[in-house]
C-alpha positions as CSV (number, residue, x, y, z in Angstrom):
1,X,243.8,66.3,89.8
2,X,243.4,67.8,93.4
3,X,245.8,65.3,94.9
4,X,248.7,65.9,91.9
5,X,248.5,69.9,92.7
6,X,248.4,69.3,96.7
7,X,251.4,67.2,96.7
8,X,253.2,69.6,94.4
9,X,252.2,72.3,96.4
10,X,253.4,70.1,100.0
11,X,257.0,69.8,97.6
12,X,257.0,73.1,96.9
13,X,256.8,74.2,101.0
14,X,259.4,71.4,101.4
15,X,261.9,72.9,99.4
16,X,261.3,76.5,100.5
17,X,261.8,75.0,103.9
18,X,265.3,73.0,102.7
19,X,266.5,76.6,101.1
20,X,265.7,78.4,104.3
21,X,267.6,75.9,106.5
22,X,270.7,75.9,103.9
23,X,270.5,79.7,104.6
24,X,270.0,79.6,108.1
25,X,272.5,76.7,108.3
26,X,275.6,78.4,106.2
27,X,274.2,81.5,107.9
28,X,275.3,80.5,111.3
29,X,278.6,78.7,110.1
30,X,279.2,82.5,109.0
31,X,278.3,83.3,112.6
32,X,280.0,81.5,114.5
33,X,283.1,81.7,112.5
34,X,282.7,85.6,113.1
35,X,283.4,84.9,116.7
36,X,285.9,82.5,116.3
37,X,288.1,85.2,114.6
38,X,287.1,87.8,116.8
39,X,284.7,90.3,114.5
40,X,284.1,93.9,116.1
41,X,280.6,92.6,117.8
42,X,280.9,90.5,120.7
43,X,278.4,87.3,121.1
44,X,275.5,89.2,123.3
45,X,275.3,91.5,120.2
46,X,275.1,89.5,117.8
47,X,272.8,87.7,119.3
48,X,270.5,90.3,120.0
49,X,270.7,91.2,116.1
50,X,269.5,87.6,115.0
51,X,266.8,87.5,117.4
52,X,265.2,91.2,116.8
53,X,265.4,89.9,113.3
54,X,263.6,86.5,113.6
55,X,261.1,88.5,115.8
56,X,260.6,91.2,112.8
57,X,260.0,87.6,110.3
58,X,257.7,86.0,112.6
59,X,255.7,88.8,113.3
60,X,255.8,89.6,109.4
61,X,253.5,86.1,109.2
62,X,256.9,84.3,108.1
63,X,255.3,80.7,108.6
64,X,258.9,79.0,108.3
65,X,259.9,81.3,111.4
66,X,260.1,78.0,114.5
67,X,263.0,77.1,112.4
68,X,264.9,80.1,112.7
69,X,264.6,80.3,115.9
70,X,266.0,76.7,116.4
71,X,268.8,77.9,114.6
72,X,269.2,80.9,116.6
73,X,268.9,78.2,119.6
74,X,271.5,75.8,118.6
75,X,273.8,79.0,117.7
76,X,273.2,80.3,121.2
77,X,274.0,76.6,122.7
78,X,277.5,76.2,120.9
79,X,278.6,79.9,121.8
80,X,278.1,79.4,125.6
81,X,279.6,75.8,125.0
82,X,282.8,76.6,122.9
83,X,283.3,80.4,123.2
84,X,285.6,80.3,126.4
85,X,285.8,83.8,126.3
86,X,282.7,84.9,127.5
87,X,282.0,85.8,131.6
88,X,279.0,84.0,133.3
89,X,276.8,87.2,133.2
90,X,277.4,87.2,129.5
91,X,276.5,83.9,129.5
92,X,273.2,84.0,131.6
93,X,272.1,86.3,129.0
94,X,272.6,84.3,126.2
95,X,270.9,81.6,128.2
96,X,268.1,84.2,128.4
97,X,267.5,84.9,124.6
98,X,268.0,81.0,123.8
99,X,264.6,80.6,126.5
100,X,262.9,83.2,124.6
101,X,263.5,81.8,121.1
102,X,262.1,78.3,122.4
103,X,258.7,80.4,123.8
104,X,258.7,82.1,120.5
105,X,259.1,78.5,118.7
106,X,255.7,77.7,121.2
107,X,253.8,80.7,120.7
108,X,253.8,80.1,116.8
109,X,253.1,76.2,117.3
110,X,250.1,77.0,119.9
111,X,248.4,78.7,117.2
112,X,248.9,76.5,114.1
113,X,247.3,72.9,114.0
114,X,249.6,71.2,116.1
115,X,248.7,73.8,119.1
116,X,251.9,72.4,120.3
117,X,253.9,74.8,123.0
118,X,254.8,71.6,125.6
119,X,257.4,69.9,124.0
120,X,259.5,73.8,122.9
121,X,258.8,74.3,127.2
122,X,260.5,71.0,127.8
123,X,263.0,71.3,125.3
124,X,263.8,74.7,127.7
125,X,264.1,72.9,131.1
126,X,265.8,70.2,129.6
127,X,268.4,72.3,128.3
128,X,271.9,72.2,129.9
129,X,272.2,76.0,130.6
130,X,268.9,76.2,132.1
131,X,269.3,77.4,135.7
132,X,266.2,76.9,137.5
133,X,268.0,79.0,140.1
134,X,268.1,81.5,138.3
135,X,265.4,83.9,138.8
136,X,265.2,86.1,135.6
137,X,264.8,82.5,133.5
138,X,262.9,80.9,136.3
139,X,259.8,83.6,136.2
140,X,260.2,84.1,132.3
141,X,259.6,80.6,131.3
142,X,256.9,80.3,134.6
143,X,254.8,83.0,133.3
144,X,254.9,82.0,129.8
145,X,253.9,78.3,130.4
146,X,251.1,79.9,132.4
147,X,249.8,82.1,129.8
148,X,249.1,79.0,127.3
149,X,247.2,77.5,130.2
150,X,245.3,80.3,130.7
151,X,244.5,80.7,126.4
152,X,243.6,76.8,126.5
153,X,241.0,77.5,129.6
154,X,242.8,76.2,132.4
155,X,242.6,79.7,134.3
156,X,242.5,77.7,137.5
157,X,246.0,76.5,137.4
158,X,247.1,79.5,135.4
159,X,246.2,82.0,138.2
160,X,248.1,79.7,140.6
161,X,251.0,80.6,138.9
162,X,250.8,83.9,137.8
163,X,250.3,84.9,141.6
164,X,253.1,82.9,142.8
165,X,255.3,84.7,139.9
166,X,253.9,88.0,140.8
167,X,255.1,87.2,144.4
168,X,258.2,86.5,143.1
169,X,259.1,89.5,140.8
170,X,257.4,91.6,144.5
171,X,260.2,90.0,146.4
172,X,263.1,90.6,144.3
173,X,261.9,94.2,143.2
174,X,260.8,93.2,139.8
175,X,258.6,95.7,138.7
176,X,258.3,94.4,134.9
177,X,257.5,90.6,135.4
178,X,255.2,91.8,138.4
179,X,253.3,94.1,135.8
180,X,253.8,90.9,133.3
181,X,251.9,88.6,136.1
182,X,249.3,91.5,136.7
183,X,248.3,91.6,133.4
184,X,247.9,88.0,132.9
185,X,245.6,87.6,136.4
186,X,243.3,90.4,134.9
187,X,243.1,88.8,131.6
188,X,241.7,85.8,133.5
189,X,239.2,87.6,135.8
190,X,238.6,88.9,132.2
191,X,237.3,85.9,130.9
192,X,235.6,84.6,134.3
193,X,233.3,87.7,133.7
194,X,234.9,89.6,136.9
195,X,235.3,92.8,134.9
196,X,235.4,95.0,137.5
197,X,237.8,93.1,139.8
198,X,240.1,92.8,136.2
199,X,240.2,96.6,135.9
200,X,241.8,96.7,139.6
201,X,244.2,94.4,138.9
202,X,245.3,96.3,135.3
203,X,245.6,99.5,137.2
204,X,248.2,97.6,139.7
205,X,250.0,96.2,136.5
206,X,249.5,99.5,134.9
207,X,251.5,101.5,137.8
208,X,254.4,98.7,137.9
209,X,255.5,99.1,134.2
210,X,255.1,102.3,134.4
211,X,257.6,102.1,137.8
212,X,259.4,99.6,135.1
213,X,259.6,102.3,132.6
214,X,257.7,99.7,130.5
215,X,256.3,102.0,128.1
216,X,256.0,99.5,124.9
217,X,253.3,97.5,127.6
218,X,251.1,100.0,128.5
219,X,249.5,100.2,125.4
220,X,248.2,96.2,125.9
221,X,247.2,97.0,129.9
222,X,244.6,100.3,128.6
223,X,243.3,98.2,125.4
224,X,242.3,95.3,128.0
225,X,240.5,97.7,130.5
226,X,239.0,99.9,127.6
227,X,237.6,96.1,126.6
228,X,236.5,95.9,130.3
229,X,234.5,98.9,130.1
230,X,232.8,98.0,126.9
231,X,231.7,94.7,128.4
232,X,230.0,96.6,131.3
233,X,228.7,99.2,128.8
234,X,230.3,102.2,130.4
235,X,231.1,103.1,126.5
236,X,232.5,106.7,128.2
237,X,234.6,105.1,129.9
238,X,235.9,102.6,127.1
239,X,236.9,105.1,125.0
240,X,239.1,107.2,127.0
241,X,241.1,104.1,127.6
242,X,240.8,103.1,124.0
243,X,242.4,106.5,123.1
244,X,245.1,105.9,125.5
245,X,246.1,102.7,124.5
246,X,246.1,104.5,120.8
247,X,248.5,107.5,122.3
248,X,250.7,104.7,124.0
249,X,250.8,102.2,121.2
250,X,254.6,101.3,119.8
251,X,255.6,101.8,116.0
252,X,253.8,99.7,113.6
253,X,257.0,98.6,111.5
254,X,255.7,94.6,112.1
255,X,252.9,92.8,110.7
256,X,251.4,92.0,113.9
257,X,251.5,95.7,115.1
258,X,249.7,96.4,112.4
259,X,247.0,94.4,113.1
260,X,246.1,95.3,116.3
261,X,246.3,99.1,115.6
262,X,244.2,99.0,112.9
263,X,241.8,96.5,115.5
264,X,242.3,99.3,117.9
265,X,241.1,102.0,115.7
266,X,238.4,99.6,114.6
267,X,237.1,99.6,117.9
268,X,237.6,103.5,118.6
269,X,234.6,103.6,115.8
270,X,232.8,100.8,116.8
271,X,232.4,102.7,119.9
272,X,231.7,105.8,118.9
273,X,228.9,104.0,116.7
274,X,227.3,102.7,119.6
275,X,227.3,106.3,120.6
276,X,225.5,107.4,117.5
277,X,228.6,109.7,117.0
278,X,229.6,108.5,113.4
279,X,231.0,112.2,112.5
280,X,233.9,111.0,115.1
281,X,233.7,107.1,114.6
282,X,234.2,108.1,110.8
283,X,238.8,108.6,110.8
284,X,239.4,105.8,113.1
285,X,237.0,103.8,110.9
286,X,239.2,104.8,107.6
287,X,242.6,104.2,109.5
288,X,241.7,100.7,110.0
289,X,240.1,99.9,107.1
290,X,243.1,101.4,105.3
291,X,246.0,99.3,107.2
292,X,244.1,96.5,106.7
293,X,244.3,96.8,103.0
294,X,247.7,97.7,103.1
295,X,248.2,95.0,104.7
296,X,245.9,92.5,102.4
297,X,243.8,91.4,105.3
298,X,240.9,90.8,103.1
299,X,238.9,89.0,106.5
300,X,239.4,91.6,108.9
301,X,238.5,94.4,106.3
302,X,235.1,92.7,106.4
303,X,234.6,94.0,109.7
304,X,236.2,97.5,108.7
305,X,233.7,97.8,105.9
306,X,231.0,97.0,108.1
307,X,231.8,99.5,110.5
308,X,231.8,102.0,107.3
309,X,228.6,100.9,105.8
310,X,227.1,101.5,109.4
311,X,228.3,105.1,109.3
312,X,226.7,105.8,106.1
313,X,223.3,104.6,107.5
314,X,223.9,106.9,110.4
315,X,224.4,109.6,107.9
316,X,221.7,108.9,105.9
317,X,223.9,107.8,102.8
318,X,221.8,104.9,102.0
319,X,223.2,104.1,98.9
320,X,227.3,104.3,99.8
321,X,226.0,101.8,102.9
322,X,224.9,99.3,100.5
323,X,227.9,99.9,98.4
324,X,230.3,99.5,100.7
325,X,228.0,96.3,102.5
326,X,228.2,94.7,98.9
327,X,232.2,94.5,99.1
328,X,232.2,92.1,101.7
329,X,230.8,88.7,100.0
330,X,233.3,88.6,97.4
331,X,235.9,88.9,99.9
332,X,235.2,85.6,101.6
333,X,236.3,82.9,99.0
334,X,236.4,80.0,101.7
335,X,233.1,78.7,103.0
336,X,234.5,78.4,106.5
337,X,234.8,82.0,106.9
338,X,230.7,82.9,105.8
339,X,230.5,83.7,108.7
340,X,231.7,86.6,108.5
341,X,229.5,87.8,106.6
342,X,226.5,87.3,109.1
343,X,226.8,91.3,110.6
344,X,226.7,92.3,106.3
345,X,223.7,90.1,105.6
346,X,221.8,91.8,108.5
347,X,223.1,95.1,107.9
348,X,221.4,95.2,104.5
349,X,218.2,93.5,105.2
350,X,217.6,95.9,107.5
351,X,218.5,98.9,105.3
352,X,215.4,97.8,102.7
353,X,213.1,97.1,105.5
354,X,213.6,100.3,105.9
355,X,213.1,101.6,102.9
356,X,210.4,99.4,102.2
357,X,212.1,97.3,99.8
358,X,210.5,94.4,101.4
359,X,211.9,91.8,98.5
360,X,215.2,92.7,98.9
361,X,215.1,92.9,102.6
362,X,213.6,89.4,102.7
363,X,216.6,87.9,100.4
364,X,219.8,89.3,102.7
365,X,217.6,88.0,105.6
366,X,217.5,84.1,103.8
367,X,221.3,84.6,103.3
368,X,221.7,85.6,106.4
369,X,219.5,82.7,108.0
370,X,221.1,80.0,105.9
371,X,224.3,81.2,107.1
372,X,223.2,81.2,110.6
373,X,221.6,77.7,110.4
374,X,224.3,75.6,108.2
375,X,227.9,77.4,108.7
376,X,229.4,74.3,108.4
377,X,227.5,72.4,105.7
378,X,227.4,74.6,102.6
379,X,226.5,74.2,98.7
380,X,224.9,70.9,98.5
381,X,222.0,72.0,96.8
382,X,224.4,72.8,93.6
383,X,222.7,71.3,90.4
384,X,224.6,69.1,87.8
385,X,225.5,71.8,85.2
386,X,227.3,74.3,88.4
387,X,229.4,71.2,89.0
388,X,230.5,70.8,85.4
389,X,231.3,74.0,85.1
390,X,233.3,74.3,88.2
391,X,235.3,70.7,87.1
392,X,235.9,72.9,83.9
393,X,236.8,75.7,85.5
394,X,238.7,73.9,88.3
395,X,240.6,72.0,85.2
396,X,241.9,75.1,84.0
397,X,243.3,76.4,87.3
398,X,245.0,73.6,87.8
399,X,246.9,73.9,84.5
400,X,247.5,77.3,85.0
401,X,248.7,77.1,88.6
402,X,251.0,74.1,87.8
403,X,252.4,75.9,85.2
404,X,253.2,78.8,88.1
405,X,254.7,76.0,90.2
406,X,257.0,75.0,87.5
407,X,258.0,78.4,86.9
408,X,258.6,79.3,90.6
409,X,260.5,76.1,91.3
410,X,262.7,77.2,88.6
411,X,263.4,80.4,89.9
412,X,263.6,79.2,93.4
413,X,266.2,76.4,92.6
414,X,268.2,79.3,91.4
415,X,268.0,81.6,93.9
416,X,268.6,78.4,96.2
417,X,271.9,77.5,94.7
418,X,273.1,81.2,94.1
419,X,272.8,81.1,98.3
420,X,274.2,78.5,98.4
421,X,277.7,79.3,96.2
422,X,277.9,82.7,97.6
423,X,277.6,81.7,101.4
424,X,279.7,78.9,100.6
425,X,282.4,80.8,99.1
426,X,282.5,83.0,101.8
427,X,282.8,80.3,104.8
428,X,285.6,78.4,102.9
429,X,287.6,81.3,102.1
430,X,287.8,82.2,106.1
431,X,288.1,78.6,106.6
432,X,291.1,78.2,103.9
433,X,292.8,81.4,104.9
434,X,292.9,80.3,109.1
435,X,293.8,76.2,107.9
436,X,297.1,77.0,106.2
437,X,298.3,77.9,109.9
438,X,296.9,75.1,111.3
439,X,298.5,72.8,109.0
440,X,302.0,74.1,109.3
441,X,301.5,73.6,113.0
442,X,300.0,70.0,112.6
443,X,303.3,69.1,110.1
444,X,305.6,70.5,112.8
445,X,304.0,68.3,116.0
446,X,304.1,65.1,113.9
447,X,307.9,65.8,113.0
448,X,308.3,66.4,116.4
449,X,306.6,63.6,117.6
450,X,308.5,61.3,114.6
451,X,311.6,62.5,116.6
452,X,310.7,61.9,119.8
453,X,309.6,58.5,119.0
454,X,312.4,57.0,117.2
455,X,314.6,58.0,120.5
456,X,312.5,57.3,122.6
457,X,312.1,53.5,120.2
458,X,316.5,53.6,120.5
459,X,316.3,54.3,124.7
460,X,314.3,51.3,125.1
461,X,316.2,48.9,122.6
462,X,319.4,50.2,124.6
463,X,317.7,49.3,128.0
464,X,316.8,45.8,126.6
465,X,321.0,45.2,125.5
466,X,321.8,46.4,128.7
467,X,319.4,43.7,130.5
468,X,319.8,41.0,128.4
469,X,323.5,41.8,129.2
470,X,323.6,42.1,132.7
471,X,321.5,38.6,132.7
472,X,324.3,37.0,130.9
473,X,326.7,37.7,133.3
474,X,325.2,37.0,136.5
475,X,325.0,33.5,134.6
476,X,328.5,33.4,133.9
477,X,329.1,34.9,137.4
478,X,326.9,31.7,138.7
479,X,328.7,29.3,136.1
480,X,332.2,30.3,137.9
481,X,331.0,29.5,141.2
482,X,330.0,26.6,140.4
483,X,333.1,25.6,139.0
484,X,334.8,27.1,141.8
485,X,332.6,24.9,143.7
486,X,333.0,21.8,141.7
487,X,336.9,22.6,141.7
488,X,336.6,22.5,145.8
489,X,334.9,19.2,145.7
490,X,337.4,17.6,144.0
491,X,339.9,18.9,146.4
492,X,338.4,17.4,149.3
493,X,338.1,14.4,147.5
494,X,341.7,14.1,146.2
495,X,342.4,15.3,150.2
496,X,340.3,12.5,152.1
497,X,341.8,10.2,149.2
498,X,345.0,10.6,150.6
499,X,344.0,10.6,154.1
500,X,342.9,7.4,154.1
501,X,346.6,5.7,152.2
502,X,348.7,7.5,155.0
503,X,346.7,5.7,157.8
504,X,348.1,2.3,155.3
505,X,351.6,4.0,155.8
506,X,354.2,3.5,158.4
507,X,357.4,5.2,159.8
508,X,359.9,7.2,156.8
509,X,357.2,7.1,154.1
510,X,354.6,8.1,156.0
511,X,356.5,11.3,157.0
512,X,357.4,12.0,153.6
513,X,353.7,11.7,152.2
514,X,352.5,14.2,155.0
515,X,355.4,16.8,153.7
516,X,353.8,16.2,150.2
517,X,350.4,16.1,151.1
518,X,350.8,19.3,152.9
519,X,352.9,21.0,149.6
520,X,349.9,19.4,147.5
521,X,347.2,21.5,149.8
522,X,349.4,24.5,149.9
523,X,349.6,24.5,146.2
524,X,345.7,24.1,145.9
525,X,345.6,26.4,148.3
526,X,347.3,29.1,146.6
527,X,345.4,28.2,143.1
528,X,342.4,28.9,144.4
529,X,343.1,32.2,146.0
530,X,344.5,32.9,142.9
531,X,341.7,32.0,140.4
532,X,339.2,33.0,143.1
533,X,341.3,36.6,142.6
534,X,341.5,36.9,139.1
535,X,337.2,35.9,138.6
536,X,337.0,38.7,141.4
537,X,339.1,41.1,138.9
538,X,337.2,39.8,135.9
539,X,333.9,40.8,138.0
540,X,335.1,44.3,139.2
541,X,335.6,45.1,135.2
542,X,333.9,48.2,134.0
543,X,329.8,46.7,132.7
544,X,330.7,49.6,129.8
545,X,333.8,47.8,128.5
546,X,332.1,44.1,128.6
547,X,329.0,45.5,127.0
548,X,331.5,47.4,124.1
549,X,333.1,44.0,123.1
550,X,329.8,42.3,122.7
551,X,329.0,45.3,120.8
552,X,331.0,45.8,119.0
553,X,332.4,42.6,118.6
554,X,329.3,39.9,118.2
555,X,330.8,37.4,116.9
556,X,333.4,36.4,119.6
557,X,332.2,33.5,122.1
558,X,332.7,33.8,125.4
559,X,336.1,32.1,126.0
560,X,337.1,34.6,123.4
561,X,335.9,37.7,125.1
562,X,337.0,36.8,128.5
563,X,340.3,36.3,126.5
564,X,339.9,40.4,125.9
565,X,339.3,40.9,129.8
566,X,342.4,39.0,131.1
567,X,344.1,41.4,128.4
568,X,342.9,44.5,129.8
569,X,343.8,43.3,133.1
570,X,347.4,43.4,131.7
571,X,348.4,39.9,132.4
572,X,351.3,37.9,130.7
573,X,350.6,34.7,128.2
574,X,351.8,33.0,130.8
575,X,349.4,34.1,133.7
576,X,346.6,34.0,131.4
577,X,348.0,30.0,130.6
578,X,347.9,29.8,134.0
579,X,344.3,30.9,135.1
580,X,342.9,28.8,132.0
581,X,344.8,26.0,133.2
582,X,346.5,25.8,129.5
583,X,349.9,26.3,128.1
584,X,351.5,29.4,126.8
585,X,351.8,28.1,123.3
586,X,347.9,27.2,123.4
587,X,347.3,31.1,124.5
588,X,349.3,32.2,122.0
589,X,347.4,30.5,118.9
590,X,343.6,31.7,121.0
591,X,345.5,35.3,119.9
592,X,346.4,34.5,116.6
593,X,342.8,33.2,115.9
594,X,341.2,36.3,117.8
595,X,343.2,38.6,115.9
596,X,341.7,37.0,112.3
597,X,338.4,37.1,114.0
598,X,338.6,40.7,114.7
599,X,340.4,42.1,111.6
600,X,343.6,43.5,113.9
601,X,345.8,45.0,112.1
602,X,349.6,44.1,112.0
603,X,350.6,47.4,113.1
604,X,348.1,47.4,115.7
605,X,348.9,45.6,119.3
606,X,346.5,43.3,120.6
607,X,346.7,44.4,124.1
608,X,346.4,48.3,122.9
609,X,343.0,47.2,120.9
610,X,341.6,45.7,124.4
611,X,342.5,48.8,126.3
612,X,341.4,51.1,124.3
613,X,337.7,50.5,125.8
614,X,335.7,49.8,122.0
């Protein structure tokens, strides 16, 4: 039965947790959407807002509070990462309030039962915007790592570094963190015993806040000495600086405030008690005890009530101080916390010695003994029937606290999604309102790019033509040397043929066949100059008109398109018979079949369509 209500109960913390993230999640969307669009606040402000408010939860006893002020954290990290806007002294102070939400993230974990403030420390020198140059976050996160070593006892090492911080803060004129370190070394010769030698060092730290204008800290630096004074029983003494640390002490609008100045009024009258002074211990005495019930600090109002009942036995009130000693059992309802209970125990035992109610006097003093022997190992002498009736009655709770649970689950799954729909709502419609631009502009770079694309697709298909054409014709170019080469051979073949019959020859015929060998030469001669010309002339035309034809014209071969180029070059039939070494009649029916090829018009002159550069 236990184990079904704990785990409900570890469900129930797990989805409080969930909603507070959602929150704190959509929260911060919200945020940072705020800057994005430039809201009236800039990002230091803000800031400072979120983290006075986490400070006012945690101190409030908010136990989800470490998660807020990761949140704050991360918020803190994406503004100095994305908001481009912001100078480098705005920055550093950002960087300064995401260092103190880590220590605050440490100081709640030191105290629960992971005791945990290393890894939030790390996480801080880790960080990316953590400048250990930087003296303002250098000293802040040196003294606070020191101050955990000095609560878990390592005052040693602690000391080491609260002097070389107060060094620091002396150099650079730093009258607030040298107060800070002050403090913190007399709270260590505090608890060596060195009280006198801790009040010296307070004063120092008293006089730099003040130079500091540190008023909110100088309420801490009398309480400690007034504490000092007390321990060396100069009770006089203790209570002026008790008073002073009252005068001096800051609103009370937290939950942590209000604990210590109702402990610091309890103490007042704990003093004055001492003093056998109750008529004045009596309204410091009431002040606490009534902050602590405003507050429903039901533990602590033990020790207010036994301050109370002690001023009615100074009084002479007998009866009032066993009233009021009598609250104080059913106040503790966990065995761990008897204790407590040890000062009320004694209290009454000694108020019917007293009166000679030695029965009486004898029974608080067995409570009080068995308290004081076995703190730690109570009721086992509980009889069969006690434990029957507390299964019975432990039975009922349990149905009647699940029936709670299921109630509040209910509710908070409500509440949860209402959060969640309103915050939601909110972000999107920011979000919707800004995307419409955004798309418009998105739809306008991809037509552009489209565009740009497709020409830039057309330049490089043109650039490939153009290649592939200029390859073809240094092939032709190398085709017609060759032939031009080939053509030569044969020349000087047909020449050394001859050669060799005139040396058979004799007198008339030999003559004649030199007159018609050298007509023969002349006349290869001349055909070569001229088809070397007219493959020069073909070369020296235009690369735009050759690449038109075959443009425009692919289906011609390339007999047929060099066909075109003699025309453009405005030579007869019978030239162009001549260079192909063909007849005129043979050049005249390449025409006809060019012209069908083509789809030239009867109207339209073949030499015309070739010059007018397709």
């Amino acid at each position: 039965m236990n184990t079904t209500l704990s785990f409900i109960k570890r469900k129930m913390q797990q989805f409080d947790r969930l909603i507070f993230r959602l929150a704190s999640i959509l929260l911060l969307s919200f945020f940072i959407t705020g800057i994005a669009y430039g809201k009236e606040h800039s990002s230091l402000d803000l800031v400072k807002n979120r983290y006075k408010e986490a400070i006012k939860l945690s101190s409030n006893g908010y136990k989800d509070s470490p998660f807020l002020f990761q949140d704050l954290f991360n918020s803190i990290d994406s503004i100095i990462t994305f908001d481009k806007s912001i100078n480098k002294e705005i920055a550093d102070s950002l960087a300064l309030y995401g260092i103190y939400s880590q220590m605050e993230i440490a100081n709640v974990q030191f105290y629960s039962k992971k005791r945990d403030y290393f890894t939030p420390i790390q996480s801080i020198k880790n960080w990316r915007y953590y400048n250990a140059e930087d003296y303002r976050l250098r000293i802040s996160v040196m003294l606070f790592e020191a101050s955990f070593m000095m609560k878990e006892g390592k005052h040693l090492e602690a000391l080491n570094i609260f002097l070389k911080g107060s060094k620091m803060a002396e150099k650079a004129n730093d009258y607030l963190y040298m107060g800070r370190a002050k403090y913190y070394i007399g709270r260590i010769l505090t608890e060596e015993g060195d009280f006198a030698q801790s009040n010296i060092m307070l004063d120092s730290a008293l006089s730099s806040y003040k130079k500091a204008n540190y008023d909110i800290g100088l309420s801490a630096i009398y309480n400690a000495i007034a504490m000092n004074y007390k321990d060396l029983e100069k009770y006089d003494s203790s209570l002026v600086y008790y008073k002073k640390s009252l005068s001096h002490f800051p609103d009370t609008s937290t939950y942590k405030r209000k604990m210590n100045f109702a402990a610091l009024n309890n103490n007042i009258g704990n003093l004055f008690l001492i003093e056998e002074m109750p008529d004045s211990a009596y309204s410091y005495i009431i002040a606490s005890n009534n902050i602590y019930r405003q507050i429903n600090n039901y533990l602590d109002i033990i020790h207010s009530n036994n301050n109370l009942a002690r001023y009615y036995a100074q009084i002479g009130n007998k009866d009032m101080a066993i009233e009021t000693y009598l609250k104080n059992p059913p106040l503790v309802k966990e065995s761990k916390y008897r204790n407590l209970l040890l000062p009320t125990y004694r209290g009454l035992s000694d108020i019917y010695e007293k009166g000679n109610e030695t029965k009486k006097a004898l029974k608080f003093l067995k409570l009080y003994n068995q308290i004081n022997d076995s703190i730690y190992h109570q009721n086992k002498l509980k009889n069969i029937e006690d434990k029957l009736h507390e299964e019975e009655l432990e039975k009922r709770s349990y149905q009647y606290e699940l029936l709670l649970l299921k109630n509040k689950m209910e509710n908070r799954q409500k509440i949860g999604l209402g959060i969640f729909l309103l915050l939601s709502s909110a972000i999107m419609g920011a979000i919707m309102k800004n995307q419409k631009k955004t798309i418009k502009k998105k739809k306008l770079i991809i037509e552009l790019e489209k565009s740009l694309a497709k020409e830039q697709l057309a330049t490089k298909e043109l650039k490939k033509n153009e290649l592939e054409f200029q390859l073809k014709f240094e092939k032709d170019k190398f085709v017609k040397a060759q032939s031009i080469y080939q053509e030569q051979i044969s020349i000087y073949n047909t020449l050394n043929e001859k050669i060799n019959a005139l040396k058979n020859e004799e007198g008339y015929l030999r003559v004649k066949q030199i007159k018609e060998l050298q007509n023969w030469i002349n006349h290869s001669i001349n055909s070569l100059t001229k088809n070397d010309q007219m493959n020069q002339k073909l070369e020296e035309l235009e690369d735009s008109f050759t690449f038109k034809i075959e443009q425009n014209f692919p289906n011609l071969n390339e007999n047929e398109r060099k066909l075109l180029g003699l025309v453009k070059m405005d030579l007869s039939n019978k030239e162009i018979a001549t260079i192909q070494n063909t007849s005129v009649k043979a050049i005249e029916m390449k025409k006809y079949r060019l012209r069908k090829k083509i789809g030239l018009e009867k109207n339209q002159s073949f030499k015309d369509l070739a010059l007018s550069d397709h």
